[in-house]
MARMILO-765758 format. One record per residue (C-alpha): x, y, z. Coordinates in nm, 2 decimals. Each point is the difference from the previous one (the first is absolute). Example, Ala and Ser with C-alpha at 12.3 -4.5 7.8 and 13.67 -1.06 7.14 Angstrom:
REM MARMILO-765758
{{1.23, -0.45, 0.78}}
{{0.14, 0.34, -0.07}}
END
This chain:
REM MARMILO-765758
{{2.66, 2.68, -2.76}}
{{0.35, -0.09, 0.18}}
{{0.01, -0.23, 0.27}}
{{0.36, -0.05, 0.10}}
{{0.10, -0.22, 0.30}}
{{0.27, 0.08, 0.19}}
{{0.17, -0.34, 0.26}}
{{0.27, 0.01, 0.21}}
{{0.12, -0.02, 0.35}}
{{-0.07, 0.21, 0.31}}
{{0.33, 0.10, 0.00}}
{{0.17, 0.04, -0.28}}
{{0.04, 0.40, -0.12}}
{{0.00, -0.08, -0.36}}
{{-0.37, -0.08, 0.08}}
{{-0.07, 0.25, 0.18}}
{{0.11, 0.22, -0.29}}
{{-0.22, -0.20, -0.26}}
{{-0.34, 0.05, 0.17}}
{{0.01, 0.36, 0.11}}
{{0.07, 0.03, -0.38}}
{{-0.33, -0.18, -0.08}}
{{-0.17, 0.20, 0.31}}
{{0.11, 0.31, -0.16}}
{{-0.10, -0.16, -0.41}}
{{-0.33, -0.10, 0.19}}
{{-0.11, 0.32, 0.13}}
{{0.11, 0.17, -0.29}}
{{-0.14, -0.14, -0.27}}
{{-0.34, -0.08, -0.09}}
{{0.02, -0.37, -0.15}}
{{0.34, -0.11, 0.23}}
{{-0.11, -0.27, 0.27}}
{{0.29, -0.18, 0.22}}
{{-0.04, -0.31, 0.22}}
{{0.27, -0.04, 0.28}}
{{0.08, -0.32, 0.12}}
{{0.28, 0.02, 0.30}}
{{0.15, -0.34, 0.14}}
{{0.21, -0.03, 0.33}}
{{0.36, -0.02, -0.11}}
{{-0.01, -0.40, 0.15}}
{{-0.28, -0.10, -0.23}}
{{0.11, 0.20, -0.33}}
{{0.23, -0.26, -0.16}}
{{-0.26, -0.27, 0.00}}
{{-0.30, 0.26, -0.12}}
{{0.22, 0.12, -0.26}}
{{0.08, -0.35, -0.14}}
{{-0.37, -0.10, 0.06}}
{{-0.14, 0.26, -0.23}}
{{0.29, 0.00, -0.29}}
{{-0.04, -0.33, -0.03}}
{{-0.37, 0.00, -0.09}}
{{0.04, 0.28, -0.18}}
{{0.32, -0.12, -0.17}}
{{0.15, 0.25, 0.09}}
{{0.40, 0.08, 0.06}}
{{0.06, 0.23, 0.28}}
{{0.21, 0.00, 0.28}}
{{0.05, 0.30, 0.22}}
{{-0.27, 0.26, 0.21}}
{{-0.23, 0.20, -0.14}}
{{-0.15, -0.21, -0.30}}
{{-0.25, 0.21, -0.18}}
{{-0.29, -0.12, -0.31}}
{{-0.22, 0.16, -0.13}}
{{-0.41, -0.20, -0.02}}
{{-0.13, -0.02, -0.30}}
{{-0.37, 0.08, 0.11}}
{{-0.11, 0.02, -0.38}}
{{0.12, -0.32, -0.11}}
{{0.11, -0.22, 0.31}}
{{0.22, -0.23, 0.04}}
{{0.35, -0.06, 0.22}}
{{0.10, 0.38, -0.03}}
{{0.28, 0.22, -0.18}}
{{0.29, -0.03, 0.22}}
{{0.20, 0.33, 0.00}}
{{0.29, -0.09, 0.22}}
{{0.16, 0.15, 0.26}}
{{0.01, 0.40, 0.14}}
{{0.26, 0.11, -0.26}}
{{-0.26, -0.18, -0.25}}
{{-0.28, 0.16, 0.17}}
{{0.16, 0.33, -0.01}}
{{0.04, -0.01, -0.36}}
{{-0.37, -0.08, -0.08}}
{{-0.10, 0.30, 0.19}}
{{0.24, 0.28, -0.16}}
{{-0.11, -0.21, -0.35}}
{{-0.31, 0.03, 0.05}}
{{-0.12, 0.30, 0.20}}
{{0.29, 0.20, 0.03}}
{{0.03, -0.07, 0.40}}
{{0.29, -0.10, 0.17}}
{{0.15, -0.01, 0.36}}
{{0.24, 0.20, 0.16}}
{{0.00, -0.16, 0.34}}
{{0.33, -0.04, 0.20}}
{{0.16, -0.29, 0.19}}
{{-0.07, 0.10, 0.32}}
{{-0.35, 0.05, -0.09}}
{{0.00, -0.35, -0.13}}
{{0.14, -0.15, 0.27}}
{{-0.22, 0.20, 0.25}}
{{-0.31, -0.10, -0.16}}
{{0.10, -0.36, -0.02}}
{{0.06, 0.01, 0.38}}
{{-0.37, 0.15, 0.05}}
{{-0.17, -0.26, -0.24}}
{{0.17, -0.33, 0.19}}
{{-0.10, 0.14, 0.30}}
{{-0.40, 0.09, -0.12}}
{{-0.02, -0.35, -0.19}}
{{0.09, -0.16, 0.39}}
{{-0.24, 0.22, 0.18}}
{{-0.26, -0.09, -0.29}}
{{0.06, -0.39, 0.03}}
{{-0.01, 0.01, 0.35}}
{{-0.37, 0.17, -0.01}}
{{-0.13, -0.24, -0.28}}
{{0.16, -0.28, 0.25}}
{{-0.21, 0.13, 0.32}}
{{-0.28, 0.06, -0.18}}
{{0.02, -0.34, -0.11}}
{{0.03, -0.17, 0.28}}
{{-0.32, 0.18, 0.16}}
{{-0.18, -0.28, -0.26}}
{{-0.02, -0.26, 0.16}}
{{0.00, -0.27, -0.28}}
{{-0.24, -0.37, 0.09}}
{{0.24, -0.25, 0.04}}
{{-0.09, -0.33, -0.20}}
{{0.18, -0.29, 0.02}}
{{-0.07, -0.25, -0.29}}
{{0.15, -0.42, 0.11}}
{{0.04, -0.22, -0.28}}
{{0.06, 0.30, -0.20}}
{{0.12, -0.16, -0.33}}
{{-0.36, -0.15, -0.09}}
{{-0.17, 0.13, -0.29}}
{{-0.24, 0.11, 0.22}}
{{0.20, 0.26, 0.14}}
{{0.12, 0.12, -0.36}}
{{-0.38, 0.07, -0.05}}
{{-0.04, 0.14, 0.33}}
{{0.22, 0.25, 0.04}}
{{-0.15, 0.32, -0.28}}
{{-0.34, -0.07, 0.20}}
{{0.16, 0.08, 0.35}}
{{0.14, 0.32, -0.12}}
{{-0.26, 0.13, -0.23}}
{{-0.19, 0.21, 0.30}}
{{-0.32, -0.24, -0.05}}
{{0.10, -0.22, 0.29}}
{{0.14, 0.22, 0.31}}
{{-0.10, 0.31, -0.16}}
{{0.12, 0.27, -0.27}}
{{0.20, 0.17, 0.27}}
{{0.16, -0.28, 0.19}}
{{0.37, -0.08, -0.12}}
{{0.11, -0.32, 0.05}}
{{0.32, -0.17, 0.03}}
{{0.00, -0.39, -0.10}}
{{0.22, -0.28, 0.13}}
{{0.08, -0.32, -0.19}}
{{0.11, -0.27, 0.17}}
{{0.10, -0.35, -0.09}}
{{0.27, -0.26, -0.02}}
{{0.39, 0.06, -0.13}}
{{-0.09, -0.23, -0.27}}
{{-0.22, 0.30, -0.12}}
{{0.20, 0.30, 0.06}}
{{0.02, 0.03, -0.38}}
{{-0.34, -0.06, -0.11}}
{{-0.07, 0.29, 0.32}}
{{0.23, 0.27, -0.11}}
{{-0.16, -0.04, -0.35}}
{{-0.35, 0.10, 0.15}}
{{0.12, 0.28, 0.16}}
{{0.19, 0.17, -0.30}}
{{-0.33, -0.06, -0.19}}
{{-0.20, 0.16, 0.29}}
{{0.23, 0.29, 0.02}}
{{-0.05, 0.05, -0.40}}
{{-0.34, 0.01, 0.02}}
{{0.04, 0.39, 0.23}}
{{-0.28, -0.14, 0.15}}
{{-0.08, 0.36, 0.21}}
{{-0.12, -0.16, 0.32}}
{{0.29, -0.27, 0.03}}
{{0.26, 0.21, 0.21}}
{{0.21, -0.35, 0.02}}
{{0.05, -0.36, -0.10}}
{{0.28, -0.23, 0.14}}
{{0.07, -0.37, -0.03}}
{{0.09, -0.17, 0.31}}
{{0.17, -0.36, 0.03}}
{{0.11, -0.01, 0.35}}
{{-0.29, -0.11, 0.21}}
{{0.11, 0.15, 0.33}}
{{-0.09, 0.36, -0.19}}
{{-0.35, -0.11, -0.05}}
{{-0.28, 0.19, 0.09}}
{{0.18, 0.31, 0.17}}
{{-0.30, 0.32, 0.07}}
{{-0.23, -0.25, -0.24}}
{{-0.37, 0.18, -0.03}}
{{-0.11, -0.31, -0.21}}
{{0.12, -0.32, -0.09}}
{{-0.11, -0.22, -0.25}}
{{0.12, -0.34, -0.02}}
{{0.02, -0.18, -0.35}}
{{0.19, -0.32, 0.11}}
{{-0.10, -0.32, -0.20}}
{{0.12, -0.35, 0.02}}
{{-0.08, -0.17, -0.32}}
{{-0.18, -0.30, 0.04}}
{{0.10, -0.37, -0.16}}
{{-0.10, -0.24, 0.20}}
{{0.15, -0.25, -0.20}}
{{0.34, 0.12, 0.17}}
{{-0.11, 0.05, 0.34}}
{{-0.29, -0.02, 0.22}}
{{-0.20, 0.28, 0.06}}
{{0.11, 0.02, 0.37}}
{{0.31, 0.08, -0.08}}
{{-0.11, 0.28, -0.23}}
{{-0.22, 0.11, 0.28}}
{{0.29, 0.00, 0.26}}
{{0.16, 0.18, -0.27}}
{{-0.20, 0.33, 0.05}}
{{-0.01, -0.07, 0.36}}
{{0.35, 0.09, -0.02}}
{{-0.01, 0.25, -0.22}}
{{-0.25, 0.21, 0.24}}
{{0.19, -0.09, 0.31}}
{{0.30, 0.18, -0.12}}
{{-0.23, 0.31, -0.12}}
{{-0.25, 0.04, 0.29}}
{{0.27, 0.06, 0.31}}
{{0.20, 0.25, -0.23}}
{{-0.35, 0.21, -0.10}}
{{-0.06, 0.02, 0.36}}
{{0.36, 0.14, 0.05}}
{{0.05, 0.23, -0.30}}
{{-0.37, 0.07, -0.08}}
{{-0.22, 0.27, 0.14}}
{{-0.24, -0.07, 0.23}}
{{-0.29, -0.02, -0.21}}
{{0.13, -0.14, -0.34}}
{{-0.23, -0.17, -0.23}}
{{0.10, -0.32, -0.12}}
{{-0.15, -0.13, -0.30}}
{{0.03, -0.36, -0.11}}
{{-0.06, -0.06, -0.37}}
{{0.23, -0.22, -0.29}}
{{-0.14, -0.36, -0.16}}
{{0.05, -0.22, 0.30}}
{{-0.09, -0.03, 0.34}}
{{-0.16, 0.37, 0.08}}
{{-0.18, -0.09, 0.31}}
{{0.23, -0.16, 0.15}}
{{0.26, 0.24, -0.07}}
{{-0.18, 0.25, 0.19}}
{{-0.12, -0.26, 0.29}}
{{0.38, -0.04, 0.03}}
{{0.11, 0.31, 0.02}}
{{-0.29, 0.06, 0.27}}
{{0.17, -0.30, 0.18}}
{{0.35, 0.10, 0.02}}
{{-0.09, 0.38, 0.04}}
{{-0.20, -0.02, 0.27}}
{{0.06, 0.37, 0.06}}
{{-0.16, 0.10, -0.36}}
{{-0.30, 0.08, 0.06}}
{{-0.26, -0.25, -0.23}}
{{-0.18, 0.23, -0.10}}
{{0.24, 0.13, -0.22}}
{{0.07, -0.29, -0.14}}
{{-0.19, -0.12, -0.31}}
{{-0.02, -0.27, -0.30}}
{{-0.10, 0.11, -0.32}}
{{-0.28, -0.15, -0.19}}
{{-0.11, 0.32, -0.24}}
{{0.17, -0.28, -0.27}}
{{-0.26, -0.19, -0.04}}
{{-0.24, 0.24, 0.04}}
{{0.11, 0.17, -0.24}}
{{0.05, -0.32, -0.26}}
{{-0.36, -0.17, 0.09}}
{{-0.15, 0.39, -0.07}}
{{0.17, -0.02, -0.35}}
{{-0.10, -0.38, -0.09}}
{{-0.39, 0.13, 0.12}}
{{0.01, 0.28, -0.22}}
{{0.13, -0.21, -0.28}}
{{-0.27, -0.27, 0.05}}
{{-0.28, 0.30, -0.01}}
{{0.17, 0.11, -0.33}}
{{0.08, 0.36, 0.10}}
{{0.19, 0.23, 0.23}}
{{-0.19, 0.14, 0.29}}
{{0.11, -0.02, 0.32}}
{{-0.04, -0.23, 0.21}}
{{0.03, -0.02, 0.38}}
{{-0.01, -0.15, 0.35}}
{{0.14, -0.33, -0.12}}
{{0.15, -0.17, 0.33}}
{{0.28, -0.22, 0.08}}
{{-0.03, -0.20, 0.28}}
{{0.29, -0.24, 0.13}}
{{0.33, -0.07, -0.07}}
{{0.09, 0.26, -0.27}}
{{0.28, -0.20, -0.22}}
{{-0.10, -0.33, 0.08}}
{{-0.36, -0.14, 0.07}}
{{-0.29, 0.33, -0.01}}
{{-0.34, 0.00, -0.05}}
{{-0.13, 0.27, -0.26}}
{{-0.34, 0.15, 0.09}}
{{-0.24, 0.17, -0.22}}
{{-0.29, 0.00, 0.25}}
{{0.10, 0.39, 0.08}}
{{0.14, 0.08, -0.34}}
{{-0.18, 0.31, -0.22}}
{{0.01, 0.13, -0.33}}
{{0.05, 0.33, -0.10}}
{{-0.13, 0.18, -0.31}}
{{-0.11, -0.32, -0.18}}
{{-0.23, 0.03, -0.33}}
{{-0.30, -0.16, 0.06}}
{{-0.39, 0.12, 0.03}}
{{0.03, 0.13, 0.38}}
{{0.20, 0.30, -0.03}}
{{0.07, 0.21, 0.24}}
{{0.24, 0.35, 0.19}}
{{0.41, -0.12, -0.02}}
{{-0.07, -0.14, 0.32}}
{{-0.24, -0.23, -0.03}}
{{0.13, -0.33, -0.05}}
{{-0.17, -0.40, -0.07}}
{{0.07, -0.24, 0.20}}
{{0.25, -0.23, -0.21}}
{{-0.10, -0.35, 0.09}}
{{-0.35, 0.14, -0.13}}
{{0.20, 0.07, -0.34}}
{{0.14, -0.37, -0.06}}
{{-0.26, -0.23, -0.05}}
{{0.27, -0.31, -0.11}}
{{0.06, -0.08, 0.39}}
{{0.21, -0.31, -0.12}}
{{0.25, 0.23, -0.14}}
{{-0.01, 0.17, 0.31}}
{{0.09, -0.34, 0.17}}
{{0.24, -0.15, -0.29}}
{{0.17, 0.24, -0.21}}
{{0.03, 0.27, 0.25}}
{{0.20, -0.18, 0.24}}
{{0.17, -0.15, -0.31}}
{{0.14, 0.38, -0.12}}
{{0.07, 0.06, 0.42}}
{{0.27, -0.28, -0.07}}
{{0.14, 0.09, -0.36}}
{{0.06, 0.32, 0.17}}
{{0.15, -0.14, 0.34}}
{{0.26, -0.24, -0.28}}
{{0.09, 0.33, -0.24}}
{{0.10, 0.20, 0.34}}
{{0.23, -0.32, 0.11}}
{{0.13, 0.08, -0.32}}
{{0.08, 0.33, -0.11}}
{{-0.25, 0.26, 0.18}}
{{0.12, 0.35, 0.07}}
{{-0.30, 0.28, -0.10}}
{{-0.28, -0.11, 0.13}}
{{0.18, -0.08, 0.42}}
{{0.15, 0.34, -0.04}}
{{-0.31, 0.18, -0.07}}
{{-0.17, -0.22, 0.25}}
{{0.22, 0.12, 0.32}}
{{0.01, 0.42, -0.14}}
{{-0.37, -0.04, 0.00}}
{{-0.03, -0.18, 0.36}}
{{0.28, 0.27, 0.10}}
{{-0.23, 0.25, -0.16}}
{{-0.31, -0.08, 0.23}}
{{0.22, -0.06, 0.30}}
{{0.12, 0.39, -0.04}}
{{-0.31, 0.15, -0.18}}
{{-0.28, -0.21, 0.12}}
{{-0.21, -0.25, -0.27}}
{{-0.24, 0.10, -0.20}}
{{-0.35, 0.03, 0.20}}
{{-0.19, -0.29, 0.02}}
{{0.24, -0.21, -0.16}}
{{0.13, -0.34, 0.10}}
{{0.38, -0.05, 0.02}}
{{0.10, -0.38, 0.05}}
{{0.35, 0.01, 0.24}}
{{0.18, -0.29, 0.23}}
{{-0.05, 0.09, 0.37}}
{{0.09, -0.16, 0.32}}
{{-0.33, -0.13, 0.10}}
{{-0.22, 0.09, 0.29}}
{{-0.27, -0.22, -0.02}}
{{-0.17, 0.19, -0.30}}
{{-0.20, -0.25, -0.19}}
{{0.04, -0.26, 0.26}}
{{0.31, -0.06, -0.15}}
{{0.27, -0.08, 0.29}}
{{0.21, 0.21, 0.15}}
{{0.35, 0.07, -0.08}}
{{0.06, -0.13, -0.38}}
{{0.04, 0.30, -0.28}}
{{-0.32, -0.04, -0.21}}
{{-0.14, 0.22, -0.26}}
{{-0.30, 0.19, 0.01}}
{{-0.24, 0.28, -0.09}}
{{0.15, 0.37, 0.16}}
{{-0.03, 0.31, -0.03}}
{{0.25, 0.26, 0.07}}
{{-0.03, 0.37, 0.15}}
{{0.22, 0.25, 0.15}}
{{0.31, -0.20, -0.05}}
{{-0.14, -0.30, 0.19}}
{{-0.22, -0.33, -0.14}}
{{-0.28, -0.19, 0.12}}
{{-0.17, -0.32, -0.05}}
{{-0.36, 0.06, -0.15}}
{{-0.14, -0.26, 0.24}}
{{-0.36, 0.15, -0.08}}
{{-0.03, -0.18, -0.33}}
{{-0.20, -0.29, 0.02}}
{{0.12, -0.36, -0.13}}
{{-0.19, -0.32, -0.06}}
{{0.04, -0.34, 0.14}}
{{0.20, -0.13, -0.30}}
{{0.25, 0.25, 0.02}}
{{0.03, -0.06, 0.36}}
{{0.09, -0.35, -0.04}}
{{0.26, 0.11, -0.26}}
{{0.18, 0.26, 0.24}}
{{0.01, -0.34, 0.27}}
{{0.17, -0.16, -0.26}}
{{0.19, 0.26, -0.13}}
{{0.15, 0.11, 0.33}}
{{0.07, -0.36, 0.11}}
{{0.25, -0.02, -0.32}}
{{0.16, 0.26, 0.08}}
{{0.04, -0.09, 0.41}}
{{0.18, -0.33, -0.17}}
{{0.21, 0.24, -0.19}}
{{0.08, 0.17, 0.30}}
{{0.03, -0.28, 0.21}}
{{0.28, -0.18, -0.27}}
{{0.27, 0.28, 0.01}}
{{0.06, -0.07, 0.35}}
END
């Protein structure tokens, strides 16, 4: 079989000439197969260049014509131009064109006019998609390298929800930004109608659906005090909050996630937005969730699943990781039992001192290799949050996020905290049925009194 493709622009007659030849080879002969590819006359100087040069091809003029080679592959047989193309047919099968100038020139006329019209549909139709804004701070993070393919994959928003993502960070970046995007846009992802990269701050946030806020300071307090790096966010989030109240829609979700600071990030943003409303505003803690599940599983020697571990407290900084709640899934062992029936995992590890020792001893190994490098394991953590926040959590299972407080727990009012939720129909909700013990209690006192003195030192 034939496939020949035919290229030129809307307007030109010698193209117009070079595919009703192919329409006619097409419809005449049984193995003939022609793919037309028509550019506006303002675009076909850069398409043409584009495509000889990864060809290697040398052509220079409307219509260029190749043939496929769908037995063997490859680039393609170029065959030339319409006095080339014209040749190949009366070679080949005998078939030539008689067709005048002012037929040319007519049809020409007709196809410029049809390949507007036919833009200008695809265009409305378009736009009657409205893509989800997201707006990404702090966008030159490995975290947002990693995080990008799992926002447009369909599994977070949904397989029929474009999306159009915003970088934003400093000028310093520009380069590192423009990078991301021309890897993004190579990747065809289906569901990523755009990516930009944005410097200038005043820009930030325009129509934003969700923002998600990767800002870190890295810490060394051997060159300054950790005030300053905490009045250092403080700054950051006071230039942010006002301008997602101005450019963002009304009910954005703002998500608050990187290596440093994640509560207060989001307590700030609260602060100096007091028009976003707090309950769209979250700290992500599916991290270390995720990392104490894997260091579980590794101490139990195999790879069932294992959940309702919770994070209470200050998510980057000083949390308490509780087991009391936490289950396992599908574990080998005498009690067996339907895929849903689970053992309670405390009752699973008998060595309570490495519960107590070398537990909390991997918590901080993990909390140093973030500082350092970390990148996957965030950026899964905030699609799967942003999952559950659009698709609900699993049933019965315990997601561990920084809220603004209420009094759950009898911790105090007002401080971003983490702590057990659930989320359904687009909204979350503290799982303040779920009993704790006295210990635990006394560990949320001090836990939220850390991090009112955290609070308390940015001003």
């Amino acid at each position: 079989m034939a496939k020949v493709v035919v290229a030129g622009k809307a307007n030109c007659p010698y193209y117009a000439k070079a595919e009703l030849l192919a329409d006619y080879l097409q419809a005449n002969l049984p193995n003939f197969r022609v793919h037309k590819i028509t550019q506006h006359p303002d675009k076909w100087e850069q398409w043409l260049h584009d495509i000889c040069e990864m060809n290697g091809w040398k052509h220079r003029c409307s219509p260029i014509i190749w043939r496929e080679l769908l037995d063997r592959g490859g680039k393609g047989l170029l065959l030339g131009g319409l006095n080339d193309f014209l040749e190949y047919a009366q070679h080949y099968y005998g078939i030539t064109s008689r067709m005048s100038s002012e037929e040319m020139l007519s049809i020409a006329e007709e196809n410029l006019q049809e390949y507007i019209e036919v833009e200008k549909e695809e265009e409305e139709i378009k736009n009657l998609i409205k893509p989800l804004q997201i707006w990404i701070t702090g966008a030159s993070t490995p975290i947002c390298y990693h995080l990008i393919p799992l926002l447009a994959n369909g599994e977070v928003f949904g397989m029929t929800t474009e999306i159009s993502i915003h970088l934003l960070d400093t000028d310093q970046f520009k380069e590192a930004l423009c990078g991301i995007v021309m890897e993004a846009e190579d990747m065809a992802l289906p569901l990523l109608r755009s990516i930009s990269e944005h410097t200038e701050i005043d820009e930030a946030f325009i129509q934003a659906d969700v923002v998600i806020v990767l800002d870190d300071v890295l810490l060394n307090c051997e060159v300054q005090s950790l005030e300053n790096y905490i009045r250092e966010v403080s700054e950051i989030c006071q230039v942010y909050a006002p301008l997602i109240e101005k450019n963002a829609k009304s009910e954005v979700r703002v998500i608050s996630s990187g290596k440093t600071f994640v509560n207060l990030k989001a307590l700030m943003i609260m602060t100096y937005g007091p028009s976003i409303k707090p309950k769209n505003v979250i700290a992500v803690a599916t991290t270390w969730e995720s990392a104490t599940k894997a260091t579980l599983a590794r101490k139990l020697n195999t790879n069932v699943a294992v959940k309702n571990v919770i994070v209470w407290g200050n998510i980057t900084g000083s949390n308490y990781i509780d087991l009391s709640h936490a289950k396992l899934y599908g574990y080998d062992c005498a009690i067996w039992g339907p895929p849903d029936f689970s053992h309670p995992l405390l009752n699973m590890i008998y060595d309570s001192e490495w519960i107590h020792s070398e537990l909390q001893s991997a918590q901080s190994s993990l909390c140093s290799q973030l500082c350092c490098y970390g990148g996957m394991l965030p950026a899964h953590a905030v699609a799967t949050v942003l999952r559950y926040w659009y698709h609900g959590s699993p049933p019965e299972e315990i997601v561990s996020v920084g809220i603004r407080t209420e009094g759950q727990f009898c911790v105090p009012e007002g401080i971003v905290f983490s702590m057990p939720v659930r989320f359904q129909n687009g909204n979350w909700e503290v799982m303040t049925e779920l009993k704790i013990n006295e210990k635990t209690q006394g560990v949320l006192g001090c836990l939220a009194h850390e991090l009112i003195q955290v609070t308390m030192r940015q001003k």
